[in-house]
C-alpha positions as CSV (number, residue, x, y, z in Angstrom):
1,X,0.0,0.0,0.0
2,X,2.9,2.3,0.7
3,X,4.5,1.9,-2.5
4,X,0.9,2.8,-4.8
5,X,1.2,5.5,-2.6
6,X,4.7,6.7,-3.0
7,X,3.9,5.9,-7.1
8,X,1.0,8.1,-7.1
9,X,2.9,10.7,-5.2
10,X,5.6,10.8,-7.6
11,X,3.2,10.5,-10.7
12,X,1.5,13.8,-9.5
13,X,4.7,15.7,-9.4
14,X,6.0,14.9,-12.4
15,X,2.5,15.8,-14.3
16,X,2.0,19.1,-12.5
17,X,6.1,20.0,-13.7
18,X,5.3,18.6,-16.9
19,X,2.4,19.8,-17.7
20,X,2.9,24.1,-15.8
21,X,5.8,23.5,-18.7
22,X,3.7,23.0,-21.5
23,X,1.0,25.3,-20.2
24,X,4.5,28.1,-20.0
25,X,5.1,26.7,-23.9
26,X,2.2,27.4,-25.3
27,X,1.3,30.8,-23.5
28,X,4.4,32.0,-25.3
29,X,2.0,32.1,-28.7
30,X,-0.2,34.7,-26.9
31,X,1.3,38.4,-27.3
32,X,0.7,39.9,-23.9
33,X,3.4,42.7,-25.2
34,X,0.2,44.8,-25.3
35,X,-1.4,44.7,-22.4
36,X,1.6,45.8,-20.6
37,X,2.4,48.5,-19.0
38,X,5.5,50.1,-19.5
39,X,7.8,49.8,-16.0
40,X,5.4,47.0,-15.3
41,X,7.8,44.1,-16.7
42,X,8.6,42.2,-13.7
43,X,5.1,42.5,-12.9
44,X,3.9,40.9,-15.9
45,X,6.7,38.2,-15.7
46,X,5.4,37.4,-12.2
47,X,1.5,37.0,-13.7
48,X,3.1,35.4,-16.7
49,X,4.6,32.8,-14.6
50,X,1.8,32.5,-11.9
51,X,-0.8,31.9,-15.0
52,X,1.2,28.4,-16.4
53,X,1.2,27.3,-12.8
54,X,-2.4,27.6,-12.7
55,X,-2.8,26.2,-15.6
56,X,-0.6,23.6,-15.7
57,X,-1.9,22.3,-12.5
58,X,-5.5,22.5,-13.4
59,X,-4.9,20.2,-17.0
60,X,-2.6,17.8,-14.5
61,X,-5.6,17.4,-12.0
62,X,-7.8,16.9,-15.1
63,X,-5.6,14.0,-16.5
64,X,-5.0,12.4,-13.1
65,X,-8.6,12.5,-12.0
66,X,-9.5,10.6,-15.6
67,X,-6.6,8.3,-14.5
68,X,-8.0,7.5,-10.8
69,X,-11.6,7.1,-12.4
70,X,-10.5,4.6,-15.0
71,X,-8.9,2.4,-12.8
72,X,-12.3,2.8,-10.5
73,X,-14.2,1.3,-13.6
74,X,-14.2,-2.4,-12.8
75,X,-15.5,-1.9,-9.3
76,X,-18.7,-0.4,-11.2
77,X,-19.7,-4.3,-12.5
């Protein structure tokens, strides 16, 4: 039991790294150069940075939630 735990553990860390990096990737497509401020830059890094963490972890918990409920399947019959 505490090795499926341990698994899971490290499962979820990998997909919330993996997936706050793609979330970072693919926000680089969207030009936020406008809604900046100028002398705001750190600012705007900051947001930039807090958004693909919020992200990222949201698709993460939507992947490992589909994961947990698929496995939960056969106990349905």
């Amino acid at each position: 039991m505490d090795l499926f735990i341990g698994q899971t553990a490290l499962i979820s860390i990998f997909s919330h790294i993996f997936f706050t990096g793609v979330a970072f990737y693919a926000m680089r497509a969207v030009m936020f150069d406008k809604w900046i401020r100028k002398q705001h830059v750190l600012q705007a890094q900051i947001l930039y940075i807090f958004l693909s963490i919020a992200i990222g972890t949201m698709v993460s918990t939507f992947f490992l939630d589909i994961s947990a409920w698929s496995r939960q399947l056969p106990y349905l019959f």
